[in-house]
N, C-alpha and C positions, 0 to 999 in steps of 0.2 A: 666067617671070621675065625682066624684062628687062635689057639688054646694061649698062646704068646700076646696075638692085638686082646685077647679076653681080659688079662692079668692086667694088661695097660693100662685098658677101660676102666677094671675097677680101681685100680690107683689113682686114677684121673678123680673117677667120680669121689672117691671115699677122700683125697686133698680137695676138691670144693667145696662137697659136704662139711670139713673140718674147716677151712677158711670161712663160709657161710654160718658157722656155729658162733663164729668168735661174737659175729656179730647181737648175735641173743645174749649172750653169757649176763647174768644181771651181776654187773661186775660191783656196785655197790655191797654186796652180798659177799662176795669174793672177799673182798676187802674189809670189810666188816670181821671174816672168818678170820682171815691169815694175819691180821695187824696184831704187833705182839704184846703179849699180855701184859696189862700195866702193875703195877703194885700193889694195887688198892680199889676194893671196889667203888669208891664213890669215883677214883677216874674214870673206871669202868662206864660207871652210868653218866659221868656227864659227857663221854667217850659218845655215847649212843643220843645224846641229844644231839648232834651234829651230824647224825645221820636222818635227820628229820621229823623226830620226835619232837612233839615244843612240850613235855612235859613225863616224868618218870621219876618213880617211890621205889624203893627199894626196901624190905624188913627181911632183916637177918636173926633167929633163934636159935643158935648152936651150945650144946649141951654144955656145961659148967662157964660159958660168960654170956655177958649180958646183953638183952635185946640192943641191935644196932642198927638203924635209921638211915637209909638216905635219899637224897633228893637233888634232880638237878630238872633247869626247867622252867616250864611255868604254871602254878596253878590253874591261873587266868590270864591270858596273854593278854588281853585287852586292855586288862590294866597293868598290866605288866607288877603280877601278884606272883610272886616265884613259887615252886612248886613247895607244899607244905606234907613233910611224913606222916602226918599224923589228918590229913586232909580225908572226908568219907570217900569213896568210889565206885561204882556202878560195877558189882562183880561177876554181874549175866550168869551162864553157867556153872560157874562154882556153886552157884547155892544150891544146884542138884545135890552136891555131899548132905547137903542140911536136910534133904529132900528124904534123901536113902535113908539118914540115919533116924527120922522122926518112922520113917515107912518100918524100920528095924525093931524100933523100939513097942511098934503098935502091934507088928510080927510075935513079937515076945510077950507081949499081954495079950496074944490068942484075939484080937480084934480085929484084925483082917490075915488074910490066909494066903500066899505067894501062889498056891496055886488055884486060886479060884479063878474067873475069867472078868474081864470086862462087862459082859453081858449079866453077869451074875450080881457085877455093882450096879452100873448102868444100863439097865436093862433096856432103854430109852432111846439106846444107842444100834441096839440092834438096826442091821438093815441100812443103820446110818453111817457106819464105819466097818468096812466089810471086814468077815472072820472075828467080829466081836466074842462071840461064843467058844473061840479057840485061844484068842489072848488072852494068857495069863499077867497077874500082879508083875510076876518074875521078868517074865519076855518086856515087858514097859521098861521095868527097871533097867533092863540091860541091853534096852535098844533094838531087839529082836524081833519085836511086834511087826513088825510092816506094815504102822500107820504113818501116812506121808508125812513131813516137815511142816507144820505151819508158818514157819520165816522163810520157807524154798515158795510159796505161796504167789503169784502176782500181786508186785506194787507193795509186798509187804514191808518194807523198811521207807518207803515213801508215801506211805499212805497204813500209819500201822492203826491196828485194831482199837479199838479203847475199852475192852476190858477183855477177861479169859474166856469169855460167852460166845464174845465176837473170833475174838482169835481160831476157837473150835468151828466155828462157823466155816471158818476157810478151808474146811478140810472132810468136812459131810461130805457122803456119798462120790468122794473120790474113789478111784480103785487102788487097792493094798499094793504097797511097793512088791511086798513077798507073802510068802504063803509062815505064816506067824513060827518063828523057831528056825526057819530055814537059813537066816541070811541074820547081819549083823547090817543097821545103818542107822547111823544116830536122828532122831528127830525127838524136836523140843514138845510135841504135841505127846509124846508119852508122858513126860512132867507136867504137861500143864494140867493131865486128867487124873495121876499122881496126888496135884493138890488138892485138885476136887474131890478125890478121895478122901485124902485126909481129912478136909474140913466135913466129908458128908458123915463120917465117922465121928471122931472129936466132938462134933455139933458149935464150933467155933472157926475163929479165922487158922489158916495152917500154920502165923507165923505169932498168934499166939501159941500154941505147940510148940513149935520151936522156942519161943523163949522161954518155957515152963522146963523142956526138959534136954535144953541146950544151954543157951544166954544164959540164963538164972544161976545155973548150976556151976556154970566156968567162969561167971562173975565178967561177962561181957557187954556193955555198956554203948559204946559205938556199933551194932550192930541194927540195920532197921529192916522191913519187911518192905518198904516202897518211898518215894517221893516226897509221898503226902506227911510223913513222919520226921521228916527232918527237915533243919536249917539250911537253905540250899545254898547261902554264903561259906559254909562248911564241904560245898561239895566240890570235887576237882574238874574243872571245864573239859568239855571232851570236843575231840575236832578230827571232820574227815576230812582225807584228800580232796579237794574239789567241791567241799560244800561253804561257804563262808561263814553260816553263825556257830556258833558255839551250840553243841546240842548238851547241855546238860538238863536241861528242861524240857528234854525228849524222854516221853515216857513208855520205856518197850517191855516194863514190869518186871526191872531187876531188882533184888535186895543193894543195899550198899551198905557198907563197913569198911575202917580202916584196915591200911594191912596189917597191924596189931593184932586186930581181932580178929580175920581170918588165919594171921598165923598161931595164935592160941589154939582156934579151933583148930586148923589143922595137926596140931602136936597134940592136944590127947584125942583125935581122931587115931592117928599112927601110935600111938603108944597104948592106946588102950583105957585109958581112965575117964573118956565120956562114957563107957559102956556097961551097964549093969552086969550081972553073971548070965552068962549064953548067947548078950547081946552079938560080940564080938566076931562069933561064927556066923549067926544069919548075915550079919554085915559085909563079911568077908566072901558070902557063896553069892551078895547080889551086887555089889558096887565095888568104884576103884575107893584108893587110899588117897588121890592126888586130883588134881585137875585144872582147864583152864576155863579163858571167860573170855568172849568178843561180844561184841553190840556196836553199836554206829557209836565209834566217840574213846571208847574201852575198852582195852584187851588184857586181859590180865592171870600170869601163868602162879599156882600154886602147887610148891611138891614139896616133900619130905625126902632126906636123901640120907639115907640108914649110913653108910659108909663114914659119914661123919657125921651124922645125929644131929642134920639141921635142918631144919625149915627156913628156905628162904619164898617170898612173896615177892612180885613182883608186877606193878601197875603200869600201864603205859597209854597214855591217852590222844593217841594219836592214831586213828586206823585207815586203810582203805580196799578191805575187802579183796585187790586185787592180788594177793599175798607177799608182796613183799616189805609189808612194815610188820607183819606177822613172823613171815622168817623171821627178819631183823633184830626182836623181839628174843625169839628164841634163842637168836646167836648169842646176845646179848645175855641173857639169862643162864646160857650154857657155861659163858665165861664167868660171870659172876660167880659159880660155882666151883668153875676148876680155881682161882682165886680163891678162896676158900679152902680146898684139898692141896693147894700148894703151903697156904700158911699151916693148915693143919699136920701137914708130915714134914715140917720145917721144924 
């Protein structure tokens, strides 16, 4: 072949290649990004229920006006109960923030030590979670450990654990993703042994802690530790692609709170006034400032955006794992903001 038929070849292949792309392209996505920006966030969000969300909260905290609310959606589609702002919500991951800051706070009362190991708490564990002896407090905190995922688990979100006993259970005497400190990979089973800490410490429940020296102190009221603690009429229906009932009454051991009060939390997390004196720096050398939250049913993104001194929150009860109501989500979220930064240099 020569250097001439070679250039042909690859032009041939690199236009099929491109014609065969068109065909992937998740063009919902596309369009969700490029559709132009509306005026107002609550078009924004009822913008993205028609992207197949049946439900979305929005709380907005921007420095000198007042908290602002929105909602488009459905609470409970069943009964066709419209989405309520002030409704609780399954916030999964986020409550790690609450997690670090209670671990921070125990840091600075010399109660536990960032760099002690696993083994040194749980000594029980040895043998039973490899490199225990080499995990540190800190490497958990920051997702470093190389202990496996217990939600990456088999059958785990079809067949979930029924308490944190079980859930650790799914992950004895597996072998370590990495060698502890080497590598960065998030898994929930660093938190769930986190709480166990906590409470083996404290000598109480972890989310009594947290209210003693979170809730209490910021004057938080809708925030709860589990299920069992609230009015489930109060909580917002959560629904996967492909599954029919409403999983709100699926328990996978998330805290729930309005986005009120995660966006409280979140603003004196970012600014500093949950934090005694010294707090601030342990806090800062082990956790972000921001975060989000997925579970079957609930996704939900929480940041603080310095540029214009706002905490916006965002709930969306609609998921399906296979990432694109996640994107969508995001998109969504993205724009909410630049809306925002457009009224704000306006």
């Amino acid at each position: 072949m020569t250097k001439k038929q070679t250039k042909q070849l690859f032009r041939l292949l690199l236009l099929m290649g491109s014609v065969i792309s068109i065909f992937f392209v998740p063009w919902i996505l596309v369009k969700a990004w490029i559709t132009p920006l509306p005026d107002s966030v609550q078009e924004q969000v009822n913008k993205t229920i028609d992207y197949g969300f049946d439900g979305m909260i929005v709380y907005v905290d921007q420095a000198g006006k007042k908290p602002e609310f929105y909602a488009s959606g459905w609470k409970n589609k069943e009964k066709k109960i419209p989405a309520d702002p002030h409704a609780l919500f399954k916030i999964a991951s986020i409550g790690k923030l609450y997690d670090a800051v209670s671990v921070t706070k125990l840091v600075s009362d010399k109660r536990v030590s960032l760099d002690k190991t696993l083994a040194d708490y749980f000594p029980e564990l040895m043998g039973r979670i490899e490199n225990a002896e080499k995990i540190t407090l800190r490497m958990m905190l920051q997702h470093r450990s190389g202990i496996p995922n217990f939600t990456d688990t088999p059958n785990y979100w079809t067949d979930p654990p029924k308490n944190s006993k079980e859930a650790l259970e799914r992950v004895l005497d597996l072998p370590a993703d990495f060698e502890p400190g080497k590598k960065y990979n998030y898994s929930n089973t660093n938190y769930l042994l986190i709480s166990d800490l906590i409470e083996k410490v404290v000598g109480y429940s972890k989310f009594q802690y947290i209210q003693e020296e979170i809730l209490i102190p910021l004057e938080l009221k809708n925030t709860f530790g589990s299920m069992n603690q609230v009015d489930m009429e109060h909580v917002m229906s959560g629904y996967h692609v492909g599954v029919d009932q409403d999983l709100k009454t699926a328990d996978y051991g998330s805290m729930l709170a309005t986005a009120e009060d995660v966006g409280i939390f979140l603003r004196a997390l970012n600014d500093g006034s949950l934090f005694n004196k010294g707090e601030q720096e342990i806090y800062t050398s082990i956790y972000d400032y921001n975060h989000t939250g997925l579970i079957a049913g609930y996704q939900s993104i929480a940041n603080y955006h310095k540029d214009i001194d706002a905490v916006v929150i965002q709930f969306t009860n609609t998921t399906d794992f296979e990432g694109y109501n996640w994107n969508l989500s995001e998109i969504a979220y993205n724009r909410i903001v630049k809306i925002l930064r457009s009224k704000k240099g306006s």
